[in-house]
DRENPA-3360 file (N, C-alpha, C; in nm, 2 decimals, always signed):
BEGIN
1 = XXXXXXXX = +1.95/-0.55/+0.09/+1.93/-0.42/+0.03/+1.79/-0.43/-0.04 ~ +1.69/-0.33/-0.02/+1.55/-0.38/-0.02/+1.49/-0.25/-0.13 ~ +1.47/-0.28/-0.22/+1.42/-0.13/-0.32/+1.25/-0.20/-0.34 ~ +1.18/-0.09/-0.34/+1.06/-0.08/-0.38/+0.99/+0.00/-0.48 ~ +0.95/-0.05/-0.55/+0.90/+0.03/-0.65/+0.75/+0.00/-0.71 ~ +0.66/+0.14/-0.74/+0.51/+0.15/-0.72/+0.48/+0.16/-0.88 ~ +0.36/+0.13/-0.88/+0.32/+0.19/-1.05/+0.16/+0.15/-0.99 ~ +0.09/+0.27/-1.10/-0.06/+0.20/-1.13/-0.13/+0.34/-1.10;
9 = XXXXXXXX = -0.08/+0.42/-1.04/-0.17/+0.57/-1.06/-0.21/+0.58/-1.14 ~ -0.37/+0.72/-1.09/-0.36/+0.75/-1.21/-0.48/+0.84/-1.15 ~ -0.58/+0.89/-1.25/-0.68/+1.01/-1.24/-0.82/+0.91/-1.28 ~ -0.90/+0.92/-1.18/-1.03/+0.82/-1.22/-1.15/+0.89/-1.17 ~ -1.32/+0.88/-1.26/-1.37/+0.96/-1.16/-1.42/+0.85/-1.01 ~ -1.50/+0.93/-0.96/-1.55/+0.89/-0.80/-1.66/+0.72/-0.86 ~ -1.64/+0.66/-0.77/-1.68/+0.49/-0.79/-1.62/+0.45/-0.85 ~ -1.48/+0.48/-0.92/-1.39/+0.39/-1.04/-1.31/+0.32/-0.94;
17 = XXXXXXXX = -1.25/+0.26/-0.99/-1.14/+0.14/-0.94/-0.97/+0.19/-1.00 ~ -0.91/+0.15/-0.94/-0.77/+0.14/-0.95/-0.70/+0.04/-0.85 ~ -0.59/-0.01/-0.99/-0.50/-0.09/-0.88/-0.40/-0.04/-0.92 ~ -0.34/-0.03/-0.79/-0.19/+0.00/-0.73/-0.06/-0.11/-0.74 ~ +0.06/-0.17/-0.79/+0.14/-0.25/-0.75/+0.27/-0.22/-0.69 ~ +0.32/-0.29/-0.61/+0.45/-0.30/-0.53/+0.53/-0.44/-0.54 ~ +0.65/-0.35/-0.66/+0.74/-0.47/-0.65/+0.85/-0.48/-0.58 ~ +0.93/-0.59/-0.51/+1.02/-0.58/-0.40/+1.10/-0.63/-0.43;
25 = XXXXXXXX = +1.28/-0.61/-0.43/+1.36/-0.70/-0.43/+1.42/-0.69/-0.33 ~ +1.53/-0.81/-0.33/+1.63/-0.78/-0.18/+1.56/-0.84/-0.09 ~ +1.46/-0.89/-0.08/+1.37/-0.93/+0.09/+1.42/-1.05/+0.11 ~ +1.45/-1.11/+0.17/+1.55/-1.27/+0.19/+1.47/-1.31/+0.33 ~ +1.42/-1.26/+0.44/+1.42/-1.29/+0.57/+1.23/-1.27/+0.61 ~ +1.20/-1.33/+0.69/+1.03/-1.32/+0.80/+1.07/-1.29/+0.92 ~ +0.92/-1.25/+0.98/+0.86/-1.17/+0.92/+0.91/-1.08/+0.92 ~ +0.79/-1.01/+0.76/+0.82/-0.85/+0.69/+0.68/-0.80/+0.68;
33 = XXXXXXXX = +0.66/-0.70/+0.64/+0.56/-0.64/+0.64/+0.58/-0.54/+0.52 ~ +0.49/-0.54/+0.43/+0.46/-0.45/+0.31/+0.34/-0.32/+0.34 ~ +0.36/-0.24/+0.34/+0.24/-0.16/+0.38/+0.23/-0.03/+0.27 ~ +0.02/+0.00/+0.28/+0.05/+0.13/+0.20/+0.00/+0.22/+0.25 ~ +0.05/+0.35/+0.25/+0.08/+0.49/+0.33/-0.01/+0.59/+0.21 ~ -0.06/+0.69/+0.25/-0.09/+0.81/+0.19/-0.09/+0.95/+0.23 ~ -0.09/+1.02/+0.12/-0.08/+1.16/+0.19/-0.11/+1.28/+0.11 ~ -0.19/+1.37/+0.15/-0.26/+1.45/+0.05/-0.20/+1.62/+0.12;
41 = XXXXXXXX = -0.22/+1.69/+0.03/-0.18/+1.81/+0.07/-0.21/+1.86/+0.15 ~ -0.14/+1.96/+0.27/-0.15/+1.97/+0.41/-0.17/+1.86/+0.51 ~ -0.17/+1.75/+0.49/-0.24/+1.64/+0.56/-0.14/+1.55/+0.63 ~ -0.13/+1.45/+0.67/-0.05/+1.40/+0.76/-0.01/+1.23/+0.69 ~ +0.06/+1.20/+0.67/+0.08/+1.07/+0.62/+0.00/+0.94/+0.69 ~ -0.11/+0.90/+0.58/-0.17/+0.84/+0.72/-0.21/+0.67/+0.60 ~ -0.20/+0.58/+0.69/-0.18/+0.43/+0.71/-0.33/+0.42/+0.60 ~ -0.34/+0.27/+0.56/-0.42/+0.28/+0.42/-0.46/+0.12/+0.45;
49 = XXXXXXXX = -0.33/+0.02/+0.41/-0.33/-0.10/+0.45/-0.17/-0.17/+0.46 ~ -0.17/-0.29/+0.50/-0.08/-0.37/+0.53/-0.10/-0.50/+0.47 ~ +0.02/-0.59/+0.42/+0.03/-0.75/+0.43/+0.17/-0.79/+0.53 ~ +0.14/-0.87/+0.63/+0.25/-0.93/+0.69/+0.25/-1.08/+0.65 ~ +0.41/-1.10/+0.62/+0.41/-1.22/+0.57/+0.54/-1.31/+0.69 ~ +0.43/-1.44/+0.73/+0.53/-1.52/+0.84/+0.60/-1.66/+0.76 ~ +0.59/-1.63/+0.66/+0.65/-1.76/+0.57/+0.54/-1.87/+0.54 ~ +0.47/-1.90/+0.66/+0.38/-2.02/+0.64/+0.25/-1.92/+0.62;
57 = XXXXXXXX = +0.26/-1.80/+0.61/+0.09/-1.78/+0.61/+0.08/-1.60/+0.59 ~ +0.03/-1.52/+0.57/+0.02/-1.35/+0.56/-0.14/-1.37/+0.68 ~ -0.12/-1.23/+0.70/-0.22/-1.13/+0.77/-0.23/-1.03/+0.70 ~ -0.36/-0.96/+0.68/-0.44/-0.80/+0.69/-0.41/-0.72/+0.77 ~ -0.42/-0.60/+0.72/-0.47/-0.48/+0.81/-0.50/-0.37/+0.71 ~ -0.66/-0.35/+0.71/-0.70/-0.23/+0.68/-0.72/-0.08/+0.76 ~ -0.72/+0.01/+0.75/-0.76/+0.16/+0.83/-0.92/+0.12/+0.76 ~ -0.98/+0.20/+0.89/-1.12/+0.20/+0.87/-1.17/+0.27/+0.78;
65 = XXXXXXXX = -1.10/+0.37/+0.72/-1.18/+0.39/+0.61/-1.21/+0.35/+0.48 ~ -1.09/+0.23/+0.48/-1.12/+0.17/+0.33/-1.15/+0.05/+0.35 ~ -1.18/-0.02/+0.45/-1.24/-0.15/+0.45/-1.32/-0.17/+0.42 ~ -1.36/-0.26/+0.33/-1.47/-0.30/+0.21/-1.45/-0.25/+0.09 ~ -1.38/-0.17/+0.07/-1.36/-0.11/-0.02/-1.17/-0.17/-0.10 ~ -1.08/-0.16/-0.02/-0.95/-0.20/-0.05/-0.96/-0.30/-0.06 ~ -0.83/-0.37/-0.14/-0.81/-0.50/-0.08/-0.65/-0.50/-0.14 ~ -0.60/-0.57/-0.07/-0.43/-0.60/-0.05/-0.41/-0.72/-0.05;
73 = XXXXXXXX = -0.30/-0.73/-0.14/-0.28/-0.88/-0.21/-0.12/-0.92/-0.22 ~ -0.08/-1.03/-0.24/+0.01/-1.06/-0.29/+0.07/-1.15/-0.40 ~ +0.15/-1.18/-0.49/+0.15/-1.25/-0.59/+0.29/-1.29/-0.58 ~ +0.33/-1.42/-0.54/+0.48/-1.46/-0.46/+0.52/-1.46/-0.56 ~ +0.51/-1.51/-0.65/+0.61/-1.51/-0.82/+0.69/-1.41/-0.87 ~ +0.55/-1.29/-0.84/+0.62/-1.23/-0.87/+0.67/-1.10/-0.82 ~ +0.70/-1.15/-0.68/+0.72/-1.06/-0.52/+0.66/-0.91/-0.54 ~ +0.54/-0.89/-0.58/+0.45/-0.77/-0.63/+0.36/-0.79/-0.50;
81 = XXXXXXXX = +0.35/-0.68/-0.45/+0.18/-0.67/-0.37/+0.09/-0.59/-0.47 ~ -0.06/-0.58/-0.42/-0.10/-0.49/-0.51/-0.23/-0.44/-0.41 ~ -0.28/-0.27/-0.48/-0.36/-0.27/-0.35/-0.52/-0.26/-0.47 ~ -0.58/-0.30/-0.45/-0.72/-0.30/-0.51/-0.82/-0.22/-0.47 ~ -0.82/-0.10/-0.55/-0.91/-0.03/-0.46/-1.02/+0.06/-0.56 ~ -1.15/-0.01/-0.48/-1.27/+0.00/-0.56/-1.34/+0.12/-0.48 ~ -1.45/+0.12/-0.54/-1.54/+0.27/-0.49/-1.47/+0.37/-0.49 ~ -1.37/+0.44/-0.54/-1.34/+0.55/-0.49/-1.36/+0.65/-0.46;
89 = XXXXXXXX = -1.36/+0.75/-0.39/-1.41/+0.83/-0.37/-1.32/+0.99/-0.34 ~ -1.35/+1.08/-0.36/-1.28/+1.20/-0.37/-1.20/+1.21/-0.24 ~ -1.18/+1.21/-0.15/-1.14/+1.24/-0.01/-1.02/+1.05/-0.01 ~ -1.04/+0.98/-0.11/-0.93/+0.91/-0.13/-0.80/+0.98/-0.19 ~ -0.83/+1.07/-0.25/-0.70/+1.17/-0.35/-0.57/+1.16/-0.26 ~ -0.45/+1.12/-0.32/-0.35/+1.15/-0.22/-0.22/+1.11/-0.29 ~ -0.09/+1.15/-0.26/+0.02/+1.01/-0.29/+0.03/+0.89/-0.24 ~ +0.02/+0.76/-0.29/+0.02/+0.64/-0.24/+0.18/+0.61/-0.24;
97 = XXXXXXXX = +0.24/+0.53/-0.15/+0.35/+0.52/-0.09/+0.36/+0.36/-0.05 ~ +0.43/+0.30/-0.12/+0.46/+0.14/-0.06/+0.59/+0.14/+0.05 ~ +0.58/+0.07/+0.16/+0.67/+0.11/+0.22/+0.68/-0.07/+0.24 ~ +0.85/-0.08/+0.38/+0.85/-0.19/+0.41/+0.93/-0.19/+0.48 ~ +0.90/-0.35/+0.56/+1.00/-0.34/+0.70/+1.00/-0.49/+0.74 ~ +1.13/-0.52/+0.80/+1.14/-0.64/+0.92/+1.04/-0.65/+0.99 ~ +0.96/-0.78/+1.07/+0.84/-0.77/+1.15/+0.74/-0.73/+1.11 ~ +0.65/-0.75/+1.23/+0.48/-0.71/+1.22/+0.41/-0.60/+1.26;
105 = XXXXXXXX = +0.51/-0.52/+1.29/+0.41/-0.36/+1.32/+0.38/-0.30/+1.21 ~ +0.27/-0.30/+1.16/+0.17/-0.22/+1.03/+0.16/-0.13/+1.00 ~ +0.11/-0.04/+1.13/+0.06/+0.08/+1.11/+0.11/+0.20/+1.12 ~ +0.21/+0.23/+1.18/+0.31/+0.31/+1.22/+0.38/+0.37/+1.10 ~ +0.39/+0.46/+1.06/+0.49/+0.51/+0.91/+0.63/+0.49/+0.94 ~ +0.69/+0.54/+1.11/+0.80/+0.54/+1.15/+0.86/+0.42/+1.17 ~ +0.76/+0.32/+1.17/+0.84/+0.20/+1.21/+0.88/+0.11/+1.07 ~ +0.84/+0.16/+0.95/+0.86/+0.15/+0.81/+1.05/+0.16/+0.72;
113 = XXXXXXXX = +1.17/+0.07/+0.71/+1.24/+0.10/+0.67/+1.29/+0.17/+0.53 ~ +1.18/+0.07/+0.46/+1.21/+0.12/+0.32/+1.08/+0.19/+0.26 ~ +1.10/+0.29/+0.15/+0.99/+0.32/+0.08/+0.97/+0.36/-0.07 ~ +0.91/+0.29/-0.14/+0.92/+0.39/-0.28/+0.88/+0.53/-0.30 ~ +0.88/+0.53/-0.45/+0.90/+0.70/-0.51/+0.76/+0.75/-0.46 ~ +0.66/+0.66/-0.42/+0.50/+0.74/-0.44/+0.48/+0.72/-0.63 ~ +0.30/+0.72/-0.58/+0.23/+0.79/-0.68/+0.11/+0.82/-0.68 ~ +0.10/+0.90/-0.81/-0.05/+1.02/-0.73/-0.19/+0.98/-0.79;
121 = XXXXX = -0.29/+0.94/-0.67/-0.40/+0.89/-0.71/-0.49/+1.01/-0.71 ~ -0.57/+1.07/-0.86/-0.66/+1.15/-0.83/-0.81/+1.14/-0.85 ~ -0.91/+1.13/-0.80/-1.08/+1.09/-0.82/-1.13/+1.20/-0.76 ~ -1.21/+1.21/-0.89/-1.29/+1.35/-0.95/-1.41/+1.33/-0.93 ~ -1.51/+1.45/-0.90/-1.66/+1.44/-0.86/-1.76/+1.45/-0.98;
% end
């Protein structure tokens, strides 16, 4: 039984930073995959970043528009991911969404079993 839960929104202007965290319980089994999802009014829920973790080691995955810019992390202690995300920029604005799942498919929203409540990132011009 796998609950997720988000914190770290918030309202920043454009070039500010925020981090995001995702704490997990329940996860017992590899690989899994942590991923973060967004979604802005009228818009489509769309893929942000991922960590896949194989026991002995994690992988990346960024969407192109935040690479260089994000960064996704983990901290085993204290089973939190977190997303780090610098420059921001207005057309970032959206609900951020930590999701999770068995295996290594990333990108997919649908292939995602669990997800938290969201929270709303806003950057002002």
């Amino acid at each position: 039984q796998v609950q997720l839960v988000e914190s770290g929104g918030g309202s920043v202007q454009a070039g500010g930073s925020l981090r995001l965290s995702c704490t997990a319980s329940g996860w017992t089994f590899t690989p899994y995959t942590v991923g973060w999802f967004r979604q802005a009014p009228g818009k489509e829920r769309e893929f942000v970043a991922a960590i896949i973790w194989y026991g002995y080691g994690a992988n990346k995955d960024y969407a192109d528009s935040v690479k260089g810019r994000f960064t996704i992390s983990r901290d085993n202690a204290k089973n939190t991911v977190y997303l780090q995300m610098n420059s921001l920029k207005p057309e970032d604005t959206a609900v951020y969404y930590c999701a999770g799942r068995t295996g290594s498919n990333s990108r997919s929203h649908a292939s995602y079993e669990y997800w938290g409540q969201g929270t709303q990132v806003t950057v002002s011009s």
